[in-house]
LUMROZA-528542 format. One record per residue: residue in one letter; x, y, z of N, C-alpha, C in turn. Coordinates in Angstrom, 1 decimal. Layout:
# residues N
<A; <X; Y; Z>; <X; Y; Z>; <X; Y; Z>>
...
***
This chain:
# residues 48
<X; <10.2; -11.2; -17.2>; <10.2; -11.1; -15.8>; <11.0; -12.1; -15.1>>
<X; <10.8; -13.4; -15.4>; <11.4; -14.6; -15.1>; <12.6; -14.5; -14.7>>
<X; <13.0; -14.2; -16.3>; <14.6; -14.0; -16.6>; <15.2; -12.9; -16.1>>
<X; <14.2; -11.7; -15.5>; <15.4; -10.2; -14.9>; <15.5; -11.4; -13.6>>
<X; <14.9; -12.2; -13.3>; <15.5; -12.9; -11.9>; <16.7; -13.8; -11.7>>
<X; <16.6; -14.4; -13.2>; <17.8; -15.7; -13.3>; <19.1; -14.7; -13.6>>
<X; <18.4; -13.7; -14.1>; <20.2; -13.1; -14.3>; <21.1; -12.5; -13.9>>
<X; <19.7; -11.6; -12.4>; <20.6; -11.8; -11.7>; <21.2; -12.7; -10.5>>
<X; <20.4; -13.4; -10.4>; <21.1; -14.8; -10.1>; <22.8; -15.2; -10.3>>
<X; <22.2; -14.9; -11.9>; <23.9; -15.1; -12.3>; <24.9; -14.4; -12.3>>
<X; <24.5; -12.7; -12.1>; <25.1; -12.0; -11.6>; <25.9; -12.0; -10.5>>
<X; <25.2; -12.4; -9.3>; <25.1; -13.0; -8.2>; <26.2; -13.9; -8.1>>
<X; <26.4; -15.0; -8.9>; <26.5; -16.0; -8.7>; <28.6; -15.7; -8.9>>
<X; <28.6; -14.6; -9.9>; <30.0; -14.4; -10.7>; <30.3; -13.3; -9.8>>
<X; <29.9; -12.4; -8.7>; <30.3; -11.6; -7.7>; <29.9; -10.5; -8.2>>
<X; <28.9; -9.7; -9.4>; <28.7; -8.7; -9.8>; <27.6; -8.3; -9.1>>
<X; <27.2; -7.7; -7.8>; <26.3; -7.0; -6.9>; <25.4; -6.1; -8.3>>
<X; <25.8; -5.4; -8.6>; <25.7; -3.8; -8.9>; <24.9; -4.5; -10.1>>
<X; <25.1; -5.5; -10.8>; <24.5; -6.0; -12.2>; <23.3; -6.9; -11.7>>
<X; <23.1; -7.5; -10.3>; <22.4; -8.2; -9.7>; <21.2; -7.4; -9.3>>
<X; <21.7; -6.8; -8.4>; <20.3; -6.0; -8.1>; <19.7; -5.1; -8.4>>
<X; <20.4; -4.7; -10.0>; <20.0; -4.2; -10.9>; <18.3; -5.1; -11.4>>
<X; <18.9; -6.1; -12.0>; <18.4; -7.3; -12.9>; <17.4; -7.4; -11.5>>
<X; <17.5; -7.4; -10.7>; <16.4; -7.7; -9.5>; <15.1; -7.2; -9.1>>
<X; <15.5; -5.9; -9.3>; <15.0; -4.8; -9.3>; <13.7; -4.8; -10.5>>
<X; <14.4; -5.0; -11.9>; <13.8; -5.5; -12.9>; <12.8; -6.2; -12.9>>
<X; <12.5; -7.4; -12.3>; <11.5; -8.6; -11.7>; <10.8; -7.7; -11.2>>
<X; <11.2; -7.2; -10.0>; <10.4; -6.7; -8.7>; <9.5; -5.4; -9.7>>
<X; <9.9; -5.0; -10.9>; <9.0; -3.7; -11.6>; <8.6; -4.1; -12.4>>
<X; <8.3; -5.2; -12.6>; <7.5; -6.2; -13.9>; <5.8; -6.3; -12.9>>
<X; <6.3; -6.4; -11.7>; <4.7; -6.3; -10.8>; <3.9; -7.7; -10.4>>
<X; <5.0; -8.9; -11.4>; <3.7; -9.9; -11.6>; <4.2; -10.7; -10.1>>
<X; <3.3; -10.6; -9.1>; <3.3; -11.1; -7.9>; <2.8; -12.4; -7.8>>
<X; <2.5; -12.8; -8.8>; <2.0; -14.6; -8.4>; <3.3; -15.7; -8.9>>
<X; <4.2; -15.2; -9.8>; <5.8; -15.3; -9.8>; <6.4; -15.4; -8.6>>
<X; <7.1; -16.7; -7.9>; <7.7; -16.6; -7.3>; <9.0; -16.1; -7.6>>
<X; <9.7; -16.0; -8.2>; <11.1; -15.2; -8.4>; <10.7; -13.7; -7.8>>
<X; <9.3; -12.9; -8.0>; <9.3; -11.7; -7.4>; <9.3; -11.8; -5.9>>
<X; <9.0; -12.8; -5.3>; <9.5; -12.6; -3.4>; <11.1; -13.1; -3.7>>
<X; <11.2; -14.0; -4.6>; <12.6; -14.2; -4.0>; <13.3; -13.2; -4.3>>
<X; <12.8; -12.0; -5.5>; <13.7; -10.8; -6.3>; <13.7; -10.1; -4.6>>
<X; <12.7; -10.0; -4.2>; <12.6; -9.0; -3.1>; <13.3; -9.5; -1.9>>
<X; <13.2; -11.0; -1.7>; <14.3; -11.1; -0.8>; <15.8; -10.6; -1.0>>
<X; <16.0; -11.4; -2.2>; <17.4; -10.7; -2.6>; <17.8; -9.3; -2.1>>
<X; <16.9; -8.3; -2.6>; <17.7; -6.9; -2.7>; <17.2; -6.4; -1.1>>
<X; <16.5; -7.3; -0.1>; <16.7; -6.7; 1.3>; <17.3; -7.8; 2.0>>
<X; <18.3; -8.5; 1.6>; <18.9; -9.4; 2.6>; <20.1; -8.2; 2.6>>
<X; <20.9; -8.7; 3.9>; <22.0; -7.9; 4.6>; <23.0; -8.6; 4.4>>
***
């Protein structure tokens, strides 16, 4: 769960969108909501 967040992080980080909120998405369907990487997965894929 952790790690679908750091990667896309790093996805993120190297300009790959498409691989990012992929991997984001990943966290956010793992469910475990007392993880903070899942608000931040979820901020990620609704920021503008």
């Amino acid at each position: 769960m952790r790690s679908a967040f750091y990667l896309g992080e790093k996805y993120f980080a190297e300009g790959d969108m498409n691989k990012a909120r992929e991997h984001w998405r990943k966290a956010l369907n793992q469910g475990v909501t007392e993880y903070i990487e899942h608000a931040a997965a979820s901020l990620r894929l609704n920021a503008k």
